[in-house]
C-alpha positions in Angstrom: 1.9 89.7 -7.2 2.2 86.3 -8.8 -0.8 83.8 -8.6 -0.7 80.5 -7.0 -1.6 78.5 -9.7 0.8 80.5 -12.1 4.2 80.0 -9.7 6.8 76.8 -11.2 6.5 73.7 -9.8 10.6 72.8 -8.9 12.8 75.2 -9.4 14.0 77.8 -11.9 17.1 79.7 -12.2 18.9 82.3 -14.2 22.2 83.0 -14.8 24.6 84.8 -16.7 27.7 84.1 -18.5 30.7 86.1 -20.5 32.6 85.1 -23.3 35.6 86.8 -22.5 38.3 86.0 -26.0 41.9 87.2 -26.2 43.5 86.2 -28.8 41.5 83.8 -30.1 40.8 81.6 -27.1 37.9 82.2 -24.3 38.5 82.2 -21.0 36.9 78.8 -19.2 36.9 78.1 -15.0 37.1 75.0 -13.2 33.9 75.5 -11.3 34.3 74.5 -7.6 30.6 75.1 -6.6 27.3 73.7 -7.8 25.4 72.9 -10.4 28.7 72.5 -12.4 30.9 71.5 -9.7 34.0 69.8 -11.4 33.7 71.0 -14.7 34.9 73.6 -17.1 32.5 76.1 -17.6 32.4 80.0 -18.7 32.4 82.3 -15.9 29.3 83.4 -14.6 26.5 83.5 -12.0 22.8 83.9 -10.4 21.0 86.7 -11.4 19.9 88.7 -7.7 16.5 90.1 -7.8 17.4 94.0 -7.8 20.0 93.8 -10.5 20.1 93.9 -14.2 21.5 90.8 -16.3 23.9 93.4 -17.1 24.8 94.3 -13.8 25.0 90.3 -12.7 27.7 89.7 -15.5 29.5 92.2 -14.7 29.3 91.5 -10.9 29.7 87.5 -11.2 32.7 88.1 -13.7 34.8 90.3 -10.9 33.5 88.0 -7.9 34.9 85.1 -10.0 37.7 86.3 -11.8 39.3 89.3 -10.7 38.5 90.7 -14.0 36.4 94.0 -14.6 34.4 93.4 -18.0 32.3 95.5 -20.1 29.7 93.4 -21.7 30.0 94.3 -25.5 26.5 92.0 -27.0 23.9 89.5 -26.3 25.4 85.7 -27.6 22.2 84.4 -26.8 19.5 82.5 -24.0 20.2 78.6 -23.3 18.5 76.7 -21.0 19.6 73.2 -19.5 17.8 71.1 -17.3 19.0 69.8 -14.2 18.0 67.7 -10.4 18.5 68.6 -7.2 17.8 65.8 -4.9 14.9 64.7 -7.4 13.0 67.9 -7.9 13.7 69.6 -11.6 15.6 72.5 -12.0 14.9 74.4 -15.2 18.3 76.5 -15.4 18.0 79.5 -18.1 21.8 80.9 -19.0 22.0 84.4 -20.5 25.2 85.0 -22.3 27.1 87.8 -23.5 30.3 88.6 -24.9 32.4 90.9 -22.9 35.9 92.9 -23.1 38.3 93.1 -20.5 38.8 96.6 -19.0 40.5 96.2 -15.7 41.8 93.8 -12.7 43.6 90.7 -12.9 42.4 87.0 -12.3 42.1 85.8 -9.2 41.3 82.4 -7.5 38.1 81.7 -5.4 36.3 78.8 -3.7 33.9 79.3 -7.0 36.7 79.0 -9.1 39.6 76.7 -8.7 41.3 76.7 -12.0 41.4 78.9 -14.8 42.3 78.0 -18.9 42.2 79.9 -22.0 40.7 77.8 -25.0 40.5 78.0 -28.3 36.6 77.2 -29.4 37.5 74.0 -31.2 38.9 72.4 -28.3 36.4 73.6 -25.5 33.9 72.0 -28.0 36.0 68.7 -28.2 36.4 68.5 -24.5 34.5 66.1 -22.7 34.8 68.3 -19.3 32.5 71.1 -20.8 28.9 70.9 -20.2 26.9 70.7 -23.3 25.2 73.8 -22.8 28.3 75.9 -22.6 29.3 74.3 -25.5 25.9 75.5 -27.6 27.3 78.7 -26.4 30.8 78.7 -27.8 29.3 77.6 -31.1 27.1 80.3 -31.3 29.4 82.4 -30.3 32.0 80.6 -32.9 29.1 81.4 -35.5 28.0 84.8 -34.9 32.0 85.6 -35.0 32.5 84.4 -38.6 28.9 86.0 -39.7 30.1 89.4 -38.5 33.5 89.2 -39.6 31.7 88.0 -43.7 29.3 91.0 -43.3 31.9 93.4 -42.6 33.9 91.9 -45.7 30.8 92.0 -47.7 30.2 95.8 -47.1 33.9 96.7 -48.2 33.3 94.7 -51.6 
């Protein structure tokens, strides 16, 4: 059980994201529900109480998408802060890469719109949050360290 003086004051939440690439471009949605309502964001959702982060990625990225994903590695934990009506909401964002492995996209009231993107231009939009932007660059950076190290080792 969780104390009274140790529970948040406002609100967190926690999410997860994929990183689904093809080709060298992600997949972004035009998110049609809050907190990112009107802007192009990565797919994603609300962690539920009984499920794994795992589990949630996988869950959101069907519910959303259409798509059945394997999540292939941890990108990273991001946090942005955000208001509701004046009260804080601290809003942690776990993402992940992930590889398609079935389904096809579909439309939903959560997502209204669909692109593919290359990283340089999500992070040149101005219709991308900032957070999901730290994301892509990370994402962006881990990429190009992997692909060095694996060069490295055939040297």
């Amino acid at each position: 059980m969780i104390s009274e003086k140790d529970v948040a004051k406002g609100r967190v939440l926690i999410s997860a994201c994929a990183i689904i690439e093809v080709e060298g471009e992600v997949l972004m949605m035009y998110e049609g529900d809050l907190p990112y309502h009107n802007w192009w964001v990565l797919p994603g959702g609300y962690v539920k109480p009984d499920e794994t982060i795992e589990q949630t990625v996988a869950r959101e990225i069907e519910e959303e998408t259409g798509l059945k994903i394997a999540s292939t590695r941890l990108i990273g934990i991001y946090q942005d802060f955000l208001t509701h009506k004046g009260e804080p909401i601290n809003y942690i964002i776990i993402a992940y890469e992930a590889k398609v492995v079935g389904g096809r996209i579909i439309f939903s009231k959560e997502a209204t719109a669909y692109k593919w993107i290359s990283i340089q231009e999500a992070l040149e939009s101005s219709e991308i949050p900032s957070v999901f932007k730290t994301i892509l660059k990370d994402f962006g950076k881990q990429k190009s360290t992997k692909w060095f190290q694996r060069r490295k080792k055939l040297l």
